[in-house]
N, C-alpha and C positions, 0 to 999 in steps of 0.2 A: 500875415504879419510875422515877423521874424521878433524871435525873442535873442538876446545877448545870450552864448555860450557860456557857461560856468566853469566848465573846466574841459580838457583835451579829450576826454571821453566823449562827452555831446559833441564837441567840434565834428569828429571823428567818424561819428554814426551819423550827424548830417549831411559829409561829405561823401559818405559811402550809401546813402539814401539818391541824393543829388545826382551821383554820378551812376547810380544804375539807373534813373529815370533817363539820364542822358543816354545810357546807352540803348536803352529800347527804343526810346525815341530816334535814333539811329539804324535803329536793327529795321525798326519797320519803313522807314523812308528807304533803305537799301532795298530789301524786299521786295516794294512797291515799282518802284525804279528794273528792277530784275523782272519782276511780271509784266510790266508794258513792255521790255525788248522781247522777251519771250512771244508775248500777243504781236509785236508788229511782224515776227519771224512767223509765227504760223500763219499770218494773214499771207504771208507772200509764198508759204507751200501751200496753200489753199488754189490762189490763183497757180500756179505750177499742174497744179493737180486735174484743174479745170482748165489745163493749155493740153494736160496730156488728153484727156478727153475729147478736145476738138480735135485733136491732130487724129486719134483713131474716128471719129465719125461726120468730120468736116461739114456740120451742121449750122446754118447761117446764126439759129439763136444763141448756142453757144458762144460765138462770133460777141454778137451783140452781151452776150452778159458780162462776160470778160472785160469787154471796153469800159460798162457800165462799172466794173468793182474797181479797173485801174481806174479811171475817173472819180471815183468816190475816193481813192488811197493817196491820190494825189494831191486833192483839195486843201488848200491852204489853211483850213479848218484843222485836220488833222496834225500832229505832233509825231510827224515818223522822222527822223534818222534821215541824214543826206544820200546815206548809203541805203537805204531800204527803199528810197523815190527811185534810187538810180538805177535799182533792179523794178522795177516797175515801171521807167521810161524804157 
């Protein structure tokens, strides 16, 4: 419940109350937003990591795991970036 301001002083401290909640509420959506690109970038040096691997030991399950993670990265499920599928087709 909002009560009626009395004078410029109250106005003044609930607008400066107000607008710091707005901005954290900001800060941390930004944040958030920053940590999921970060996670979909190291998902995709993970796979790079586990490409450099096969390429020195050309081992058929490595083959298969690989398949298995682009396959999971790609799933319609996930929420990656048009550019992070495109490195992972």
């Amino acid at each position: 419940m909002f009560y009626p301001t009395n004078n410029f002083i109250d106005f003044l401290e609930r607008m400066i109350i107000f607008h710091t909640f707005y901005q954290i509420i900001i800060f941390q959506i930004l944040q958030q937003l920053n940590d999921i690109k970060k996670d979909m970038y190291h998902a995709i040096l993970v796979i790079y990591k586990y490409l450099e691997i096969y390429n020195n030991d050309k081992q058929e399950y490595y083959a298969n795991d690989i398949k298995n993670l682009i396959e999971k990265q790609l799933d319609h499920t996930l929420l990656n970036d048009n550019d992070v599928r495109k490195d992972y087709l």
